[in-house]
C-alpha positions as a Markdown table, in Angstrom:
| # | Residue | x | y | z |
|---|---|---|---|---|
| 1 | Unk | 0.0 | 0.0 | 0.0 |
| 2 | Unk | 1.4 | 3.6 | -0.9 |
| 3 | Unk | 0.8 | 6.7 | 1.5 |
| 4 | Unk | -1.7 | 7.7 | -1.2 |
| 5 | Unk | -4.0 | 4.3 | -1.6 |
| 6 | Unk | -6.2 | 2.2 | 0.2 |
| 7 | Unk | -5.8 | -1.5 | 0.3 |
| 8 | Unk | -8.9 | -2.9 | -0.4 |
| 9 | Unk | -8.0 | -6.3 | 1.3 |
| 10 | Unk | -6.9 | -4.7 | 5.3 |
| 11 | Unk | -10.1 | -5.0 | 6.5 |
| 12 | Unk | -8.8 | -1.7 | 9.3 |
| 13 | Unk | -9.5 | 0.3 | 5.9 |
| 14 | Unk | -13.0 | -1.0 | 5.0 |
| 15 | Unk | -14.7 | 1.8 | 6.4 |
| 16 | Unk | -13.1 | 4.5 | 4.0 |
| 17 | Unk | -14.9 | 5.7 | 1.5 |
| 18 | Unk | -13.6 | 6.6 | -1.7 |
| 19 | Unk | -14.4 | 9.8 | -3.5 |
| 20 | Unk | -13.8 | 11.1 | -7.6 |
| 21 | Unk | -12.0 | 13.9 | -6.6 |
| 22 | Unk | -9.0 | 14.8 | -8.6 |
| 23 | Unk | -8.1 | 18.0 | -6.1 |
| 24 | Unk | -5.4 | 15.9 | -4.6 |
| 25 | Unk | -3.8 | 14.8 | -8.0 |
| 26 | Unk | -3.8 | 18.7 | -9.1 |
| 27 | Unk | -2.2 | 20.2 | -5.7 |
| 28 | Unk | 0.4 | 17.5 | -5.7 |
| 29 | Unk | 1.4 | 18.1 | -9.2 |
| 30 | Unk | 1.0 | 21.8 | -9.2 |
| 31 | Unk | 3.3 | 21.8 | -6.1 |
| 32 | Unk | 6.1 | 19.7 | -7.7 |
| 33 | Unk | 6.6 | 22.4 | -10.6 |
| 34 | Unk | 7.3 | 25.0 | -8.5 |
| 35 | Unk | 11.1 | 25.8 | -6.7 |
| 36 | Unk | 11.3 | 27.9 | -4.0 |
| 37 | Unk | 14.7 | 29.4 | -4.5 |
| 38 | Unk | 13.3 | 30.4 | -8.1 |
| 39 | Unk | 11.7 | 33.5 | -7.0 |
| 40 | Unk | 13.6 | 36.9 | -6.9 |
| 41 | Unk | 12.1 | 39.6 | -4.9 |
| 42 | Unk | 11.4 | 41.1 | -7.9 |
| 43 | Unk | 8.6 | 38.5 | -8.7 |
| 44 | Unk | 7.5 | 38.8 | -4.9 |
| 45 | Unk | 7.2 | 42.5 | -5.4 |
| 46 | Unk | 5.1 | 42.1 | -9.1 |
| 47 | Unk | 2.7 | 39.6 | -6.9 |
| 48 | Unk | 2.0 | 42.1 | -4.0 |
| 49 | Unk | 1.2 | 44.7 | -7.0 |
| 50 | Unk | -1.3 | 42.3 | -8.3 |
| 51 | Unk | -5.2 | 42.6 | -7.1 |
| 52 | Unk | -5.1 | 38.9 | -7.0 |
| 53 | Unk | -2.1 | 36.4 | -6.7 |
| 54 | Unk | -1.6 | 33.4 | -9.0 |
| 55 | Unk | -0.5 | 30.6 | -7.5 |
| 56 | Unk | 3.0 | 31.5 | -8.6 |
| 57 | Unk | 2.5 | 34.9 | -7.0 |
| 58 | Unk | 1.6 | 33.2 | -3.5 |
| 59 | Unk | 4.7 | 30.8 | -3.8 |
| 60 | Unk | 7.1 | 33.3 | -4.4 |
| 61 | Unk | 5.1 | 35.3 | -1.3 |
| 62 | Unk | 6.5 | 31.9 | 0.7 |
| 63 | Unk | 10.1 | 31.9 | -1.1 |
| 64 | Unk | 13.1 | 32.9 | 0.7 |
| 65 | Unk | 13.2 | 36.1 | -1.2 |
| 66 | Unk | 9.5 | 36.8 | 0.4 |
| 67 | Unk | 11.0 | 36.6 | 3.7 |
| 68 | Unk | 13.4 | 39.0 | 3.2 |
| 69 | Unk | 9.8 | 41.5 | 2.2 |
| 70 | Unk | 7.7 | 40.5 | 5.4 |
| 71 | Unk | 7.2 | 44.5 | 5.9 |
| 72 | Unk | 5.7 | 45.0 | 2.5 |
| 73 | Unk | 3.8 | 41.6 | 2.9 |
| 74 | Unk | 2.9 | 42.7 | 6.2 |
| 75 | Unk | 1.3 | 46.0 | 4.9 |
| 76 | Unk | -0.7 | 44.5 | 2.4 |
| 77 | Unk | -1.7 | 41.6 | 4.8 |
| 78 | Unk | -3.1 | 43.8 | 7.1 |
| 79 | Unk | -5.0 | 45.9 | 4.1 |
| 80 | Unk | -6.9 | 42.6 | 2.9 |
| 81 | Unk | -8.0 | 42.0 | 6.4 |
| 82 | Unk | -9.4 | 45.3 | 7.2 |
| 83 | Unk | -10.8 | 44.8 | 3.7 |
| 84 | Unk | -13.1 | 41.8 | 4.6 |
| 85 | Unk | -12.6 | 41.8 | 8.5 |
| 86 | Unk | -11.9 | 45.4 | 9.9 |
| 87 | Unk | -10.9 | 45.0 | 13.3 |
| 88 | Unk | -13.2 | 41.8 | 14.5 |
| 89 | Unk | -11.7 | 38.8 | 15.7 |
| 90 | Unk | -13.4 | 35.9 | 17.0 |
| 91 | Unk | -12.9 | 34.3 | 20.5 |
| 92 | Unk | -13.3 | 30.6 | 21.1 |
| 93 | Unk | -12.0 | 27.8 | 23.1 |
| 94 | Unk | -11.8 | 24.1 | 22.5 |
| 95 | Unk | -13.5 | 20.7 | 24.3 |
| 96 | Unk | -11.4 | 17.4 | 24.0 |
| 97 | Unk | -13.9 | 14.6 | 25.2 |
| 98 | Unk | -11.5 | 11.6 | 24.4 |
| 99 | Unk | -7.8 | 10.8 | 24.2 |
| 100 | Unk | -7.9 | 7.1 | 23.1 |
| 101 | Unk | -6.4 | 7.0 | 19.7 |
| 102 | Unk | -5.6 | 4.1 | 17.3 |
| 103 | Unk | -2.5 | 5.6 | 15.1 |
| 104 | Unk | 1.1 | 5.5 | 16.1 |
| 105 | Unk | 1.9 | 9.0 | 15.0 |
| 106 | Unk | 5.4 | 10.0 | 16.4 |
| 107 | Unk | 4.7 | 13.5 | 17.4 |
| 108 | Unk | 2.1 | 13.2 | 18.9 |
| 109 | Unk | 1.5 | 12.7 | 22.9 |
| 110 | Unk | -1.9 | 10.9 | 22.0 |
| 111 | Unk | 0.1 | 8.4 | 20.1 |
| 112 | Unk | -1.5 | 4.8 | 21.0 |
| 113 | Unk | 1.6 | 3.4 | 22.4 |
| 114 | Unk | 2.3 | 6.2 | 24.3 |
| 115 | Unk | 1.6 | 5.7 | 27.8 |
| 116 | Unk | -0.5 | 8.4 | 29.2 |
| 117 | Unk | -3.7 | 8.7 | 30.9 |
| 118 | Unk | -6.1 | 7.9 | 28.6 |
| 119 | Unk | -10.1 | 9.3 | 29.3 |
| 120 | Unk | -13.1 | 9.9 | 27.4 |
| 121 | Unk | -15.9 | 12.2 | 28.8 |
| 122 | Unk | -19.2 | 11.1 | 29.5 |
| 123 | Unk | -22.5 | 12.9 | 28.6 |
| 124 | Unk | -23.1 | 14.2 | 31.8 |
| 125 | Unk | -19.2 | 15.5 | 32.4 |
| 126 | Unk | -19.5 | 17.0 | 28.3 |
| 127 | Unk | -22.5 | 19.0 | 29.6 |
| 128 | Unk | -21.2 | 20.2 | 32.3 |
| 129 | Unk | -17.8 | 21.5 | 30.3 |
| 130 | Unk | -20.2 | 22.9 | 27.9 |
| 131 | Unk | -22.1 | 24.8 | 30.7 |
| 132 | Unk | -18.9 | 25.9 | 32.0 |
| 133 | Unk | -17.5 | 27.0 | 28.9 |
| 134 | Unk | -21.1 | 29.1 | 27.8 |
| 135 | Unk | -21.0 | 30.7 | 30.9 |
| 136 | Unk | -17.7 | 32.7 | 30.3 |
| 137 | Unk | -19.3 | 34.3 | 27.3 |
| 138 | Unk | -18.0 | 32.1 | 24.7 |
| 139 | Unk | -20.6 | 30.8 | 22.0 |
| 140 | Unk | -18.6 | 29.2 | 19.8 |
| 141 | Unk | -16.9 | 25.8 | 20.7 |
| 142 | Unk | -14.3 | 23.0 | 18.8 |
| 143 | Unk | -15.2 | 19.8 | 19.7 |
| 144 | Unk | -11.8 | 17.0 | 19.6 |
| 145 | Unk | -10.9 | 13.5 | 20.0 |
| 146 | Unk | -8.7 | 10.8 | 19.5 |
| 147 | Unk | -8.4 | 9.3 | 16.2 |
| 148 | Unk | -10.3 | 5.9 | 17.4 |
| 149 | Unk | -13.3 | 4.7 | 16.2 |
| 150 | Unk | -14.0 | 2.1 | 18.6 |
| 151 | Unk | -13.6 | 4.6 | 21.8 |
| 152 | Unk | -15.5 | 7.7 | 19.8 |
| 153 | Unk | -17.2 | 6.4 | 17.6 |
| 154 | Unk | -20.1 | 8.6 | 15.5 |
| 155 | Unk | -22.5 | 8.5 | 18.0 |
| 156 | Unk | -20.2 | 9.8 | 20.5 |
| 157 | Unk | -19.3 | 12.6 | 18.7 |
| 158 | Unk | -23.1 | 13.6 | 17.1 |
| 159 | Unk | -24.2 | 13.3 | 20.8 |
| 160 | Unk | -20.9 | 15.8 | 21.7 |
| 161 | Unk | -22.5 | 17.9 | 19.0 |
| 162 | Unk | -25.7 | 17.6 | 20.0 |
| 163 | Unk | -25.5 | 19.3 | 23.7 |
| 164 | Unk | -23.0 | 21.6 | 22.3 |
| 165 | Unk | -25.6 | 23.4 | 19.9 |
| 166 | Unk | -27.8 | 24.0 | 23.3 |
| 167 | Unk | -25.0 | 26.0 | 24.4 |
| 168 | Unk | -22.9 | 27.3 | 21.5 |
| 169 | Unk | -24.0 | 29.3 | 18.3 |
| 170 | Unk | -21.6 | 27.9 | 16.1 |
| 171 | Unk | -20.2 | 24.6 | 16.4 |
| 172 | Unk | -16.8 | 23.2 | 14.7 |
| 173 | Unk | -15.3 | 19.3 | 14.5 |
| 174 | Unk | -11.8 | 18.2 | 14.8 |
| 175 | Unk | -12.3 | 14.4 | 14.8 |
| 176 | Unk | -10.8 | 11.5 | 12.9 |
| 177 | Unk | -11.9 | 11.8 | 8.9 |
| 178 | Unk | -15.5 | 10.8 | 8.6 |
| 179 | Unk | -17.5 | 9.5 | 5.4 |
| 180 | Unk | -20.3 | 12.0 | 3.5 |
| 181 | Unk | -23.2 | 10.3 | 5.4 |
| 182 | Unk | -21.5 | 10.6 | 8.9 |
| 183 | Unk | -20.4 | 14.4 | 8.2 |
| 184 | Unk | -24.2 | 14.8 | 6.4 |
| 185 | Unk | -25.2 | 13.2 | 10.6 |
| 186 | Unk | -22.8 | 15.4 | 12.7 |
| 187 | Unk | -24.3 | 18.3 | 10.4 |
| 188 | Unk | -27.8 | 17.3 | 11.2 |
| 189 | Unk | -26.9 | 17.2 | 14.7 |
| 190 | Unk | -25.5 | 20.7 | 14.7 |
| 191 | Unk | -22.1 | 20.9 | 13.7 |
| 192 | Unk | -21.0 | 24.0 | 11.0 |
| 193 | Unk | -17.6 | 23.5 | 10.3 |
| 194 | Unk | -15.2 | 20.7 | 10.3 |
| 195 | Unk | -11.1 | 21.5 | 10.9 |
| 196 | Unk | -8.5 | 18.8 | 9.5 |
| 197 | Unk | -4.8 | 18.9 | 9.4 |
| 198 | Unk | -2.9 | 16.8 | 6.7 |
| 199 | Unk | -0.4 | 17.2 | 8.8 |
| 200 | Unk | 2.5 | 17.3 | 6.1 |
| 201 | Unk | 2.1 | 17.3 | 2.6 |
| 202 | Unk | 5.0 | 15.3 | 1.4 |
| 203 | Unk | 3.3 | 11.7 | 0.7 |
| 204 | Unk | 7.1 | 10.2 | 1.6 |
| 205 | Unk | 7.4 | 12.0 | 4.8 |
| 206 | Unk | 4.0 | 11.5 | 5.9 |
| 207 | Unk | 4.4 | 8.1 | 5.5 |
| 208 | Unk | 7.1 | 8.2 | 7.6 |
| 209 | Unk | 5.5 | 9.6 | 11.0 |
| 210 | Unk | 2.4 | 7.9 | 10.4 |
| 211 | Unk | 3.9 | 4.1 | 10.7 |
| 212 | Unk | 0.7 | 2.6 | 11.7 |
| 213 | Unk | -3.4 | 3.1 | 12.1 |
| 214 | Unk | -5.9 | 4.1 | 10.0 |
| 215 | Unk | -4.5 | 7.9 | 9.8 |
| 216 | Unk | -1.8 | 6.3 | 6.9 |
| 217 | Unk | -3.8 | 6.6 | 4.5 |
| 218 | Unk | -3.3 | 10.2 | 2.8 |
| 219 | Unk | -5.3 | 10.3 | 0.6 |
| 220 | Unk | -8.5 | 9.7 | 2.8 |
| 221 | Unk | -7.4 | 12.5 | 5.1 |
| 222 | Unk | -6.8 | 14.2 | 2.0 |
| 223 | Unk | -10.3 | 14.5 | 0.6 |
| 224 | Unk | -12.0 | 15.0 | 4.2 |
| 225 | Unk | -12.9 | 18.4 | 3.7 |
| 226 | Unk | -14.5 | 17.6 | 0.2 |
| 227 | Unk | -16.3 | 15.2 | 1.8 |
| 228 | Unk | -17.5 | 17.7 | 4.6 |
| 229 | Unk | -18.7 | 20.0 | 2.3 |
| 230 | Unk | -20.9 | 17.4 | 0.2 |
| 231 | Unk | -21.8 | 16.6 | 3.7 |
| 232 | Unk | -23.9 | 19.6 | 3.8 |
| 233 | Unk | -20.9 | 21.6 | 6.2 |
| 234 | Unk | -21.2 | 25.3 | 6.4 |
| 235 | Unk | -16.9 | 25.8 | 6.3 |
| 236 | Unk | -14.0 | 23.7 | 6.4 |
| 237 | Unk | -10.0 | 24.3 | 8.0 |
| 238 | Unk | -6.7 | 23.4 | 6.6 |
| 239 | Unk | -3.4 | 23.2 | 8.0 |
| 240 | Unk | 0.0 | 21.7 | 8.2 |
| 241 | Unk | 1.9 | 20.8 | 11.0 |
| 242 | Unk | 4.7 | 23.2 | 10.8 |
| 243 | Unk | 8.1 | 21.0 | 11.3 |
| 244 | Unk | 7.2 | 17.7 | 10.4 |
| 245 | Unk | 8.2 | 18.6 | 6.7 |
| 246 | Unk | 9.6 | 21.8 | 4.3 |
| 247 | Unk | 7.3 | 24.9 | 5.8 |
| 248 | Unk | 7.1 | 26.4 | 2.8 |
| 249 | Unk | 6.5 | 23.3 | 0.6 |
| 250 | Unk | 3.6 | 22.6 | 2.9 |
| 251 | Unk | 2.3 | 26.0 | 3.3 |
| 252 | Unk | 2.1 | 26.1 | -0.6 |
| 253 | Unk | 0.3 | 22.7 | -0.7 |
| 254 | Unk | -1.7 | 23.6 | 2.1 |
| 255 | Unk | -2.9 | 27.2 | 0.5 |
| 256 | Unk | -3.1 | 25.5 | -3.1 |
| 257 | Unk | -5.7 | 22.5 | -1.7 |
| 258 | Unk | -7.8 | 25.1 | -0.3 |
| 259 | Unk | -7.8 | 27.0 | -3.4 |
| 260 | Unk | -8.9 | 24.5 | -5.7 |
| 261 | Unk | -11.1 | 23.0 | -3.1 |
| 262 | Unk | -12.7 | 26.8 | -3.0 |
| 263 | Unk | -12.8 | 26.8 | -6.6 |
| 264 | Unk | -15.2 | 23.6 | -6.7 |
| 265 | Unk | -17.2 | 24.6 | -4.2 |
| 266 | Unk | -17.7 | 28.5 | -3.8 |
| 267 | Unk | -20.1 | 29.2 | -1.6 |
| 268 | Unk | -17.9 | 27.4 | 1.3 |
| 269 | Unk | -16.2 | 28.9 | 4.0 |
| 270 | Unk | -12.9 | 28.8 | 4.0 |
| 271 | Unk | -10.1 | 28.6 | 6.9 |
| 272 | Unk | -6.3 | 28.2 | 7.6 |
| 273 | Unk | -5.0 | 27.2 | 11.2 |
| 274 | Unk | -1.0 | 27.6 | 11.1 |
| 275 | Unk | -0.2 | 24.9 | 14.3 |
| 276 | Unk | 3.7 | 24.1 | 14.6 |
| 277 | Unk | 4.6 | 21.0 | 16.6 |
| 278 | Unk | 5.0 | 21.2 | 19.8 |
| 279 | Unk | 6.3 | 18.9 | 23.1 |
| 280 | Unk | 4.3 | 16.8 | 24.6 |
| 281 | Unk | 4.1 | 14.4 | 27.5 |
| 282 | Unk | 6.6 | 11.2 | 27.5 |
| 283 | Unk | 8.5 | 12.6 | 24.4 |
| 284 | Unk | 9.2 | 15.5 | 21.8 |
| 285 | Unk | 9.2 | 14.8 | 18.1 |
| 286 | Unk | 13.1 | 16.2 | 16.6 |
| 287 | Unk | 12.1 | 18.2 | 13.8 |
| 288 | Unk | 12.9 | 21.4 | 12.1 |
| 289 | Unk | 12.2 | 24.2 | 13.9 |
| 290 | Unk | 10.5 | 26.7 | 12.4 |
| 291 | Unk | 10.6 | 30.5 | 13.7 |
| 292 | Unk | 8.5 | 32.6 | 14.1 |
| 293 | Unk | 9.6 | 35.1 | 11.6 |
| 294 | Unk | 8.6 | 31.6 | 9.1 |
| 295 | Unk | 5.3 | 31.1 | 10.7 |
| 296 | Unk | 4.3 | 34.8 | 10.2 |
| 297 | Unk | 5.6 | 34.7 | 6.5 |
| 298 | Unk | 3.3 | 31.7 | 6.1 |
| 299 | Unk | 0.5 | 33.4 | 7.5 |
| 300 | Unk | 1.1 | 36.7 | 5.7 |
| 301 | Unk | 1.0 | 34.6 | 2.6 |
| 302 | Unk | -2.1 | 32.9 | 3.1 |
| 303 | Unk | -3.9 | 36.3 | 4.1 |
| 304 | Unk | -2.5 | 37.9 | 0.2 |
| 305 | Unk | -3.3 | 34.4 | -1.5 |
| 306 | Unk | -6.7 | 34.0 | 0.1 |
| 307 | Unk | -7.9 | 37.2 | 0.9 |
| 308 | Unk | -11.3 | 36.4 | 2.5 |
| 309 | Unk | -10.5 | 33.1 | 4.1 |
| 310 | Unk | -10.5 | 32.6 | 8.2 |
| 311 | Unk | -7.0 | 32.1 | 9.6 |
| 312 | Unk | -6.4 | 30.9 | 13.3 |
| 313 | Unk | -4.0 | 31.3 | 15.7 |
| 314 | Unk | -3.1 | 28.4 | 18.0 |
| 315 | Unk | -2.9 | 28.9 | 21.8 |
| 316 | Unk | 0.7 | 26.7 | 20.4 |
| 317 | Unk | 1.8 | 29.8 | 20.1 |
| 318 | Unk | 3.6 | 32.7 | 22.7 |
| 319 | Unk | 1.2 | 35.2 | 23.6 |
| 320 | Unk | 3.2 | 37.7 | 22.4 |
| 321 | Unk | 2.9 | 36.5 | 19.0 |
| 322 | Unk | -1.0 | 36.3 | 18.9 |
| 323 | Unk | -1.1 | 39.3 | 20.0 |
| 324 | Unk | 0.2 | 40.9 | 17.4 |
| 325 | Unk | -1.0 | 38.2 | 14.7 |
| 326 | Unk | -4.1 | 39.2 | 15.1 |
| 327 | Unk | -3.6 | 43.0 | 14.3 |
| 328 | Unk | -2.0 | 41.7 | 10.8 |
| 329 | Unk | -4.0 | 38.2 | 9.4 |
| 330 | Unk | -5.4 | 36.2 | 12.0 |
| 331 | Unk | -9.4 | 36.4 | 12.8 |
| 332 | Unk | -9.7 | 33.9 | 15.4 |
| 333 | Unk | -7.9 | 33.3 | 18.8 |
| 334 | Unk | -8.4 | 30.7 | 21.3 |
| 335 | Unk | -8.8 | 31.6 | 24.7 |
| 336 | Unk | -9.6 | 29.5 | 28.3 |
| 337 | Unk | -7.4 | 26.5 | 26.5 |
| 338 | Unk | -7.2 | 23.3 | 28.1 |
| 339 | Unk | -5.7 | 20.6 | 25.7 |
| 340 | Unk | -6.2 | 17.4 | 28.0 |
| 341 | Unk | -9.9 | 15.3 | 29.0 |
| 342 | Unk | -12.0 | 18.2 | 31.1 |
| 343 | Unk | -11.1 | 20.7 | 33.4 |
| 344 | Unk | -13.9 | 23.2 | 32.5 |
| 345 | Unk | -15.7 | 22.1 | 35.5 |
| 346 | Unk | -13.8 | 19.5 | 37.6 |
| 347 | Unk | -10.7 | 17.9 | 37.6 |
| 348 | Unk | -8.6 | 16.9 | 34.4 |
| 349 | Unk | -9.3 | 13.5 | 33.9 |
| 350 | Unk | -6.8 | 12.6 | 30.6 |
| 351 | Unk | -3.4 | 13.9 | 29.5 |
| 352 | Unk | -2.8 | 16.4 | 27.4 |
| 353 | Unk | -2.1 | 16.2 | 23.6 |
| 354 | Unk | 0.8 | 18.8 | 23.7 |
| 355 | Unk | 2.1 | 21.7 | 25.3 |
| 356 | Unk | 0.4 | 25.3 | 24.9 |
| 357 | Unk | 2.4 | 28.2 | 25.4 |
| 358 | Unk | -0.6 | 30.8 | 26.0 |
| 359 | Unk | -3.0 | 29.7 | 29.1 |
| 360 | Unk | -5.0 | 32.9 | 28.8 |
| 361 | Unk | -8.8 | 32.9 | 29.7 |
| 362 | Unk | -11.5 | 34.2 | 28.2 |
| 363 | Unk | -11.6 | 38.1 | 29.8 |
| 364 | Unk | -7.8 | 38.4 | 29.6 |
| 365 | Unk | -7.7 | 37.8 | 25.1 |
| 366 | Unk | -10.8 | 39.9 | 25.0 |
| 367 | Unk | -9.1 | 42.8 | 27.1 |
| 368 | Unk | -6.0 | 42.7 | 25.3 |
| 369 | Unk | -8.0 | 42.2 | 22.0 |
| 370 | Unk | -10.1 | 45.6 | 22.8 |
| 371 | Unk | -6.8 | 47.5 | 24.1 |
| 372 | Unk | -5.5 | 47.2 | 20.5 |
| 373 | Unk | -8.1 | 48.4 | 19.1 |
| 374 | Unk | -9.8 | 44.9 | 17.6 |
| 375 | Unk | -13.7 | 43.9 | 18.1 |
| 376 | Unk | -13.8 | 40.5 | 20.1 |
| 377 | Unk | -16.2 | 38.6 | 18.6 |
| 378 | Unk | -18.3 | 35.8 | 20.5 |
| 379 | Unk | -20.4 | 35.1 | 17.2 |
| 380 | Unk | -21.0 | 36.2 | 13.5 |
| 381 | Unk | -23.6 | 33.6 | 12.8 |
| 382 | Unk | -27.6 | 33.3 | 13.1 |
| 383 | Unk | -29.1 | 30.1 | 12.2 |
| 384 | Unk | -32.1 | 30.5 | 10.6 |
């Protein structure tokens, strides 16, 4: 079995459904004629004149010769977000409710046969979180789990949805992949977006850190947030993990899938997260480490490429750095983040995935939000 294939006779694969898609095919390709180190800062220049980049123009924006223009980027960055944003940014927090996971990802601290304490909420203790978490003004919630099946299976996580839509206004997902019919379910049961990370790009590499579980297959993670969409999902994420391979070959595959995935389908909405690995319990993955003058340039990029898309910044990151993210690209913060099982209302029961570096609440992001001048934002959507 390649990275990029399901084998039709490992019965751990049966579930996956297959989808005529092509968007995969056409990012990979596109991605593997275009060279970094070909772009002059001449050709980043000619792209920031541009109304709208090529995809050309928003690789040489991710070049080393863009990085040596992150003021000029910056400028026009924070132009296109005033232009479809003004100041607003939107405060949320997310809700793990399981840390049992079936893939053996290496940087990972949920990593099956990594020994941690493993938990999984139950429908009382998710209420009660969820009653917690309303009642520090939040109404918009991400609801997380393990990559396991058998541990969170649909149910589960239609049932997490479920109570969360008594509580929250808007609802997102950041589960294993699902199938059309099971996204078509969690959207039924009140979920409006779904957020998944491909992690890395590079088919080779991802094959690599993925050595076992149902997360190997690429191309089914690939085509999760097509299948969201046909699901009947109101938006859908992207992101890389930042470190596992080449940040800017994955930035550019990252910004070119959502492109073409816009493109097909153009009344979704459309979001980038820009998460870099991080520690976790029991281990830390050895990859490269990119800066944060890298993971600004990538989010600079995505902001020019893909003017009117979301872009979230991970409570990953220093608060320092959100802080002034969000005055430039980003137009949604975390806040109140607690990355292991519960702890919104009683004790942690479960370890943590990784290590955050901003433990903010709630009223501390939307002080320093208003202080700069930015619009918290509890909710921009009315169901109707």
């Amino acid at each position: 079995m390649t990275p990029c294939q399901v084998d039709a006779d490992d019965s751990s694969y049966e579930h996956m459904e297959l989808i005529e898609s092509g968007i995969m095919e056409s990012t990979l390709s596109k991605v593997s004629e275009l060279d970094a180190l070909s772009f002059t800062e001449k050709d980043v220049r000619d792209a920031l004149s541009k109304d709208r980049l090529s995809i050309e123009g928003f690789a040489s924006l991710l070049s080393p010769a863009g990085e040596t223009l992150l003021e000029e980027m910056a400028q026009r960055a924070m132009e296109e977000k005033q232009r479809y944003f003004g100041n607003s940014v939107n405060i949320f927090t997310p809700l793990y409710a399981s840390n049992y996971c079936e893939n053996g990802c290496l940087y990972c601290g949920f990593n099956k046969n990594n020994s941690i304490r493993r938990a999984k909420l139950s429908p009382e203790e998710i209420e009660s979180e969820m009653a917690n978490i309303a009642g520090s003004g939040l109404a918009e919630i991400l609801i997380l789990t393990g990559e396991s099946r058998e541990m969170s299976d649909p149910e589960f996580i239609g049932g997490c949805v479920r109570t969360a839509a008594k509580y929250f206004r808007n609802v997102g997902l950041e589960v294993y992949p699902l199938n059309v019919s099971e996204y078509k379910y969690m959207h039924e049961c009140g979920a409006d977006y779904v957020t998944v990370f491909q992690e890395t790009y590079n088919p080779v590499k991802y094959e690599k850190v993925h050595p076992f579980g149902p997360k190997r297959v690429f191309s089914y993670r690939f085509d999760s947030q097509e299948r969201a969409l046909m699901g009947g999902m109101r938006g859908v994420a992207f992101g890389a993990l930042l470190g596992l391979g080449d940040f800017r070959t994955d930035s550019l595959a990252c910004g070119i899938h959502a492109y073409l995935l816009q493109r097909k389908y153009p009344h979704a909405e459309i979001s980038f997260s820009l998460p870099r690995l991080r520690p976790f319990l029991n281990g830390k993955y050895s990859a490269e480490t990119v800066s944060e003058r890298r993971l600004l340039q990538a989010a600079l990029a995505y902001r020019i490429f893909m003017p009117f898309s979301g872009q979230t910044i991970s409570s990953r990151e220093s608060p320092g750095f959100r802080d002034n993210i969000v005055g430039l690209s980003a137009t949604k913060i975390s806040a109140g983040v607690l990355v292991g099982i519960g702890g919104h209302s009683e004790e942690k029961k479960g370890d943590e995935q990784f290590d955050i570096s901003d433990r903010r609440d709630v009223r501390e992001i939307r002080r320093v939000l208003t202080e700069r001048g930015l619009q918290p934002v509890f909710n921009d959507y009315v169901r109707v």
